[in-house]
FIMAR-383153 format. One record per residue: residue in one letter; z, x, y of N, C-alpha, C in turn. Coordinates in steps of 0.001 Angstrom, whole numbers, plus 500000, padded with zeros to 6 digits. Each point is the difference from the previous one (the first is absolute). Example, Ala and Ser with C-alpha at 12.3 -4.5 7.8 and 13.67 -1.06 7.14 Angstrom:
A507800513190494310500000499110501190500000500900501200/S499280499650501050500060500820501190500730499230501090/
This chain:
X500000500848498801500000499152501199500000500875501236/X499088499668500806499961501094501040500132498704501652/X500540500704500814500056499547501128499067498926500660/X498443500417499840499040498929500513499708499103498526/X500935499888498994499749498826499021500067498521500259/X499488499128499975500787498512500490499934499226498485/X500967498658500009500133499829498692498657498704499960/X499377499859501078498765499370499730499037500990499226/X499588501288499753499028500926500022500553499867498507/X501647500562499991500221500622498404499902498484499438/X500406499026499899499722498966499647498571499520499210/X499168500012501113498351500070499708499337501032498926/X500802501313500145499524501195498817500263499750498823/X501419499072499724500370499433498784499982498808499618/X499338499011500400500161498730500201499027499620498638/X499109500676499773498812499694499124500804499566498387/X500761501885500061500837500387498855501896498986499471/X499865499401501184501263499048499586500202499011499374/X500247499620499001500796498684499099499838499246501006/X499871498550499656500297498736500605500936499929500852/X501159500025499524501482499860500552500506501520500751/X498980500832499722500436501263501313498554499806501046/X498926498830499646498945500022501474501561498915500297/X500407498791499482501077499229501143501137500331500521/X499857501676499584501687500356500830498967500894501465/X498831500452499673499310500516500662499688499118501219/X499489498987500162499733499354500469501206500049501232/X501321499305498868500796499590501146500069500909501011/X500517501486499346500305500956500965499223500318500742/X498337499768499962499266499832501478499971499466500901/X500096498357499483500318498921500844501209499946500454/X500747500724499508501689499960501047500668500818500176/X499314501337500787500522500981500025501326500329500277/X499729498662501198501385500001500678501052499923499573/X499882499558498730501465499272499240500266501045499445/X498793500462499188500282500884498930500984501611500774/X499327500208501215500136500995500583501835500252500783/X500940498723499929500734499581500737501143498850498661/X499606499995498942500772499211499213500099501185499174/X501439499321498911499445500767498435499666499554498907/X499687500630499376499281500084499155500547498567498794/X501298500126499971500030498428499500499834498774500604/X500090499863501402499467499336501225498373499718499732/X499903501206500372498267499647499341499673499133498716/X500187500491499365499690499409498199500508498612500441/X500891499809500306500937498399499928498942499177500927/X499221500747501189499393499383500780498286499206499579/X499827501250499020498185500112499341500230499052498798/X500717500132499326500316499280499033499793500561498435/X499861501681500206499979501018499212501346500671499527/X499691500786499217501390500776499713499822501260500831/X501403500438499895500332501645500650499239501045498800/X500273499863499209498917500668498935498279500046500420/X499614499205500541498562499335500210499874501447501282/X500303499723501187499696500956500526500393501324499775/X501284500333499238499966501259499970499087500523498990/X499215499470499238498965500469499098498931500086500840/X499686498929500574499124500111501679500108501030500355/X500569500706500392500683501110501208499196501222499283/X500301500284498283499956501087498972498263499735499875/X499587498589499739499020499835500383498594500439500634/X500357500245501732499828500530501038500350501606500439/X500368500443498292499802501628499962501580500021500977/X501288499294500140500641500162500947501359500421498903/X500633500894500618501349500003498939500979499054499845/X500112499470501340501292498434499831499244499410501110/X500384498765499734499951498708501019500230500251501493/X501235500506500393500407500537501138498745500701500412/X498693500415500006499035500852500647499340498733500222/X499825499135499377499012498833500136500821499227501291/X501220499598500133501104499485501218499084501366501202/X499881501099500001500016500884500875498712500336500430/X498866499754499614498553499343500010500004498855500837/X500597499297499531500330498082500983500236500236501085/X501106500611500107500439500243501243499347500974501110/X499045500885498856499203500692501246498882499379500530/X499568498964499713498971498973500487500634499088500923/X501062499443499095499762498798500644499411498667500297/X499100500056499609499002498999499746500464498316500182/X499595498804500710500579499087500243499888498767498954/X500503499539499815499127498910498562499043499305500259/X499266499768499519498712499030500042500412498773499947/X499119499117500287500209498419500870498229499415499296/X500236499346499467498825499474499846498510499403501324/X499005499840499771499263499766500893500376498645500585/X500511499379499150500183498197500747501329500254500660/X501042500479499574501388500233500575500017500499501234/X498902501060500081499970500635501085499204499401501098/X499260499097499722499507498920500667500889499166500777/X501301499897499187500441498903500203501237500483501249/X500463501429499761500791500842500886498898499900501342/X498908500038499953498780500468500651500558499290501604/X499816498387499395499972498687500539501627499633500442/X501145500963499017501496499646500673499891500948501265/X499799501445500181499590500971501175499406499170500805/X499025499716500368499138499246500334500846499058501290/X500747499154498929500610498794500965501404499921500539/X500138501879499830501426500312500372499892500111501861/X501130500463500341499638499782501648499386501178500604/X500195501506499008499375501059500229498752499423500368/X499311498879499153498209500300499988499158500724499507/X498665499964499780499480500570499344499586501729500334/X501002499966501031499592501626500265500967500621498520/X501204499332499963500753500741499061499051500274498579/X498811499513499847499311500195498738499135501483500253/X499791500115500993498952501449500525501663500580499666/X500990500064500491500819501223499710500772499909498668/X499688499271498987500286499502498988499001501138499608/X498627499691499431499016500524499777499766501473500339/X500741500598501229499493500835500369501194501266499214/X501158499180499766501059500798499604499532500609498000/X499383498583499759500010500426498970499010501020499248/X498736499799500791499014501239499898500877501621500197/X500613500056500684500507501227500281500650500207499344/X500500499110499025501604499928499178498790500513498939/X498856499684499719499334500356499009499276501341499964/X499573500023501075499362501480500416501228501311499905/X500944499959500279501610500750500331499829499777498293/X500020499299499158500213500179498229498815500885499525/X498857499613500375498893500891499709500222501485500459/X500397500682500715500197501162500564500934500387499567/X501504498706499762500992500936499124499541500581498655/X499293499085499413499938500470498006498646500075500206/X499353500665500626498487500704499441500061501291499963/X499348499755498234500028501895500080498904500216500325/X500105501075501035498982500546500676498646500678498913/X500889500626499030498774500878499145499382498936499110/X500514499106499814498698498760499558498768499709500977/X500375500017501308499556499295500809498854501737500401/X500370500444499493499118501765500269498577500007498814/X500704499425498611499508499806499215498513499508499934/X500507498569500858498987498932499610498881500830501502/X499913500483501004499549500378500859499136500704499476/X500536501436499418499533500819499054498769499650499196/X500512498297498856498484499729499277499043499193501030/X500508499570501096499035499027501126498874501227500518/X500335501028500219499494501260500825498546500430498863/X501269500176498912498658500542498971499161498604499399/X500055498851500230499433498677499354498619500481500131/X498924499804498816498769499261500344499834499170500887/X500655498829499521499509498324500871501711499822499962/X500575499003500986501035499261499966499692498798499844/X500736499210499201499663498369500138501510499313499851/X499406498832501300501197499144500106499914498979499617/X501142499322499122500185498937499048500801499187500517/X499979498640500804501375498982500346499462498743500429/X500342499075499777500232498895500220500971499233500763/X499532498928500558500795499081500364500235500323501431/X501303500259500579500414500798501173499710501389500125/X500241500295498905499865501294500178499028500863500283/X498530499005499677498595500677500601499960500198500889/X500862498933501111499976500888501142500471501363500714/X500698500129499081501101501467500114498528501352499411/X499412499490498985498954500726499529498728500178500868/X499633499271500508499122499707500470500320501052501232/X501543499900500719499780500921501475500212501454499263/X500363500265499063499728501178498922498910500629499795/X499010499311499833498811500357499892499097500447501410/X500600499011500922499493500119501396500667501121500313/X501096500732499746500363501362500568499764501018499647/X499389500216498241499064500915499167499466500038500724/X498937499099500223498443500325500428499929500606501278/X501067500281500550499924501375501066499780501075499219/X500627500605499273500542501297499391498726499941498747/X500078498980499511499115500317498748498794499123499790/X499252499763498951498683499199499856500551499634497803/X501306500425499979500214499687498783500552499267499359/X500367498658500863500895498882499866498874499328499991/X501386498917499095499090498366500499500960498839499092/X499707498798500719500865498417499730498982499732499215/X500564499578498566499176499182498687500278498478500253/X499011499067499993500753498641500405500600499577498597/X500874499376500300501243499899498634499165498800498635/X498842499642500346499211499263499060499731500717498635/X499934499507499214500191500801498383498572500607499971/X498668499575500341499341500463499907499811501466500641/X500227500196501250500208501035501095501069501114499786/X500869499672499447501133500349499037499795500880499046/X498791499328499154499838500848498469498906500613500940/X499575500299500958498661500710500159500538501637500830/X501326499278500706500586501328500420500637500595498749/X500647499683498527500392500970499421498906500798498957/X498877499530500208499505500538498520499625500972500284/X499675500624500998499617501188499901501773500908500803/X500833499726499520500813500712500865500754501284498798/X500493500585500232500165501445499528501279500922500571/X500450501169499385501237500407500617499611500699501089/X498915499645500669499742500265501248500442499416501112/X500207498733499525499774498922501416501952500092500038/X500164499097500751501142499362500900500152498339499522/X500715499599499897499889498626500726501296499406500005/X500149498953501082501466499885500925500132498502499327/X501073499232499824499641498332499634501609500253500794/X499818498674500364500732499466501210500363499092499350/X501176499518499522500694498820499145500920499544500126/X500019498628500919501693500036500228500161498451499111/X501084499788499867500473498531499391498779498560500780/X499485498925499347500058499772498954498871501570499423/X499936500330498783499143501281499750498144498967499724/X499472500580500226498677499391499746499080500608499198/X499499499296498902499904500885498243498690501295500190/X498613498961500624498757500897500367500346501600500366/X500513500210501205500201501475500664501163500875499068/X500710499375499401501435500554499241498875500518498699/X499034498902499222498971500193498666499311501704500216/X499347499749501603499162501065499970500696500777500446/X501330500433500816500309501386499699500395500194498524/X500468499011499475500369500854498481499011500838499232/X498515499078500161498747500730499542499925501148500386/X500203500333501639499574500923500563500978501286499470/X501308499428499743501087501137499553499752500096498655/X498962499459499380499890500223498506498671500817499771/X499294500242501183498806500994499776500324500918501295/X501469500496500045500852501040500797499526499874501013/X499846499312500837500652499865501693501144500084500353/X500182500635501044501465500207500362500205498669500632/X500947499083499745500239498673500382501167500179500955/X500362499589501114501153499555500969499714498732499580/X501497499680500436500571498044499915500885499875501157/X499982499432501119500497499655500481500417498940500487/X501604499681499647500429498473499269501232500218500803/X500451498056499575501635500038500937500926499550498689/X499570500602498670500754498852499094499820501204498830/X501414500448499258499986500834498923500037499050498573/X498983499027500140499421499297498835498514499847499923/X499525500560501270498434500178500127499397500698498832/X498955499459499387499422500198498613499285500801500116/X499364500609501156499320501376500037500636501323500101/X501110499751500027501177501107499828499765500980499041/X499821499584498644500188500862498899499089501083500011/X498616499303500463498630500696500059500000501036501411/X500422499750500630500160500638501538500379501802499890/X499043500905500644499978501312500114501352500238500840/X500305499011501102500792500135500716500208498258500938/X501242499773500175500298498579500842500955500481500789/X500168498711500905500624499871500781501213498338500103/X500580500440499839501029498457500149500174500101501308/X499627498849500957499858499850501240500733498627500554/X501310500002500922501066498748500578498976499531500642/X499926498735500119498949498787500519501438498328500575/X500907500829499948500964498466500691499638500043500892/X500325498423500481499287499247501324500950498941499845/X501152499854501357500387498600499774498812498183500153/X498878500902500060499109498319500183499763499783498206/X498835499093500044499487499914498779498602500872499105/X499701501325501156498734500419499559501261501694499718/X499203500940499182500492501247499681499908500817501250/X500851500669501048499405501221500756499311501370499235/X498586500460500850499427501180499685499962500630500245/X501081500163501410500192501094500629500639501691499401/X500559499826498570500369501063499958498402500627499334/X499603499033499243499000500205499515498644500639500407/X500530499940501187498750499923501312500171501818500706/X501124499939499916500849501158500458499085500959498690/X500109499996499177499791500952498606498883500284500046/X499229498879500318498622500191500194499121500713501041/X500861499821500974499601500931501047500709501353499634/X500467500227499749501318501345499593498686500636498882/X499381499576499123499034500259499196498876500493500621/X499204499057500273498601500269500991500684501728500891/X501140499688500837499793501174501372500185501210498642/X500730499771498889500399501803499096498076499984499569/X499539498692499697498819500804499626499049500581501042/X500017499431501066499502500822501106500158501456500243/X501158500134500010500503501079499702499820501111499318/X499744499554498724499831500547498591498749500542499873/X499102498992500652498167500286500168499348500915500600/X501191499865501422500246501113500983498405499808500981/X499067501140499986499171500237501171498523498865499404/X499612499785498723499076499174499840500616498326500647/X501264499690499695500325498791500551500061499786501411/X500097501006500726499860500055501662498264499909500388/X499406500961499256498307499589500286499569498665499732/X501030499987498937499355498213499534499890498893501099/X501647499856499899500480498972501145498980500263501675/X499865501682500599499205500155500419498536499159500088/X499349499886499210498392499566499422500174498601499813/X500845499675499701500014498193499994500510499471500927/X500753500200501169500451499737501481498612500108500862/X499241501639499788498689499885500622498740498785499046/X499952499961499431499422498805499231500753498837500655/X500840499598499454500428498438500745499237500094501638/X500344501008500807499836499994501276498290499745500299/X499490500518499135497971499840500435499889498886499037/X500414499231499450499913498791499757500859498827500958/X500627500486500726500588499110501116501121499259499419/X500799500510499082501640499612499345500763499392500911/X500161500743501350501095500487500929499354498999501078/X501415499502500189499448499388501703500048501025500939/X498892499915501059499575500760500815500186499350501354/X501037500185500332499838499305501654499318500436500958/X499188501370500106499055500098500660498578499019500208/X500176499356498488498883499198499794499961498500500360/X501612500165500257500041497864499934499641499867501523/X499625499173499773499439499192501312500983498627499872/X500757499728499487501283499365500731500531499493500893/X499899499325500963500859499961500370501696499464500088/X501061500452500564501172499830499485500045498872501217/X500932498955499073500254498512501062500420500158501065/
């Protein structure tokens, strides 16, 4: 157990390999860190509806010597409990009609992104995050895999490659388009799948393909039950609380940019000519508003 461990990450590494009744002691201790992190250990059990035996096999489990490291994990997160999407709806609408007003929801919202971003920075290990840079730099092709919300997170992903590189690209999550990005893929390529709860089967199918004819696969997920886990070169367990009813992406968002600038970086003097050559391109195609040109006038 090392310092930037969180018990979402070790959780997810073993989650595949656990008995029934150690994924439901697993579970709890994600979903309630708080308790777990701040009660004991017979407190707990009495609370989950497990035995004290249950997690401390958990704990041994998780490669951990006693239980007490798993309490000390909890507590270094922190992590707030989850609220379902309708519940949180329903808090949404009590805020709402309190006398604060609805400003109190912007500082509601705004607290908790940071509460999430501040967790991401505590427990990321950096040399993962060196790692995955490392196979992005040397990739053939990168390809991005996500659905749902999350295409949009992919999608401005792709829009920030295509400064630096010409080796990305968004697969549309349709099965056909899907099987056409893995068949030719190889332990050359890259590819990123973006997966957060509910998981969506298409993009989760084809990275597995893709990790089964050695692509280096990233997963980046908010849930250490995500099914692309097992297959994954490397993941990320990523906090997404939001007191409304939709997930925040802000930490998520954070990582992603934290990614893109190391590969800039990494590329070094071809990624500066690049970005160079496609700024002058946008510009002789007329990208950019030009106020020399408007004929405007202002009211």
């Amino acid at each position: 157990m090392t310092g930037n461990t969180s018990i979402k990450d070790l959780v997810a590494a073993h989650y595949g390999d656990l008995t029934e009744g150690l994924q439901q002691a697993a579970d709890y201790v994600v979903e309630q860190q708080i308790e777990v992190a701040t009660n004991s250990l017979r407190s707990v059990a009495a609370s989950s509806g497990l035995s004290p035996t249950t997690f401390s096999r958990l704990a041994r489990a998780l490669g951990l010597e006693k239980y007490e490291q798993v309490r000390q994990l909890c507590a270094q997160s922190l992590t707030p409990q989850t609220t379902s999407f309708s519940g949180k709806l329903g808090q949404l609408h009590a805020t709402a009609s309190q006398s604060t007003g609805v400003g109190a929801l912007f500082l509601h919202q705004a607290s908790e992104s940071i509460g999430n971003i501040e967790e991401l920075s505590r427990n990321l290990d950096v040399s993962r995050l060196v790692r995955v840079v490392k196979a992005l730099s040397e990739a053939r092709q990168v390809t991005l895999l996500a659905g749902s919300t999350s295409r949009g997170l992919a999608k401005y992903l792709e829009e920030m490659a295509g400064w630096i590189s010409d080796r990305w690209r968004l697969v549309d999550d349709q099965a056909a388009a899907l099987a056409r990005a893995v068949t030719d893929s190889s332990s050359d390529d890259v590819y990123i799948l973006i997966s957060k709860s509910l998981f969506l089967t298409a993009p989760i199918r084809a990275a597995e393909l893709a990790a089964e004819r050695g692509a280096f696969v990233l997963v980046l997920t908010d849930s250490h039950t995500c099914p692309a886990l097992p297959f994954a070169s490397e993941y990320f367990v990523l906090p997404t609380e939001s007191p409304h009813f939709f997930p925040s992406y802000a930490a998520t968002l954070v990582l992603l940019e934290a990614i893109m600038s190391m590969l800039a970086a990494q590329i070094g003097a071809p990624a500066q000519a690049r970005i160079e050559d496609v700024e002058a391109s946008s510009r002789s195609l007329g990208a950019y508003w030009d106020k020399a040109e408007s004929t405007r006038t202002p009211k």
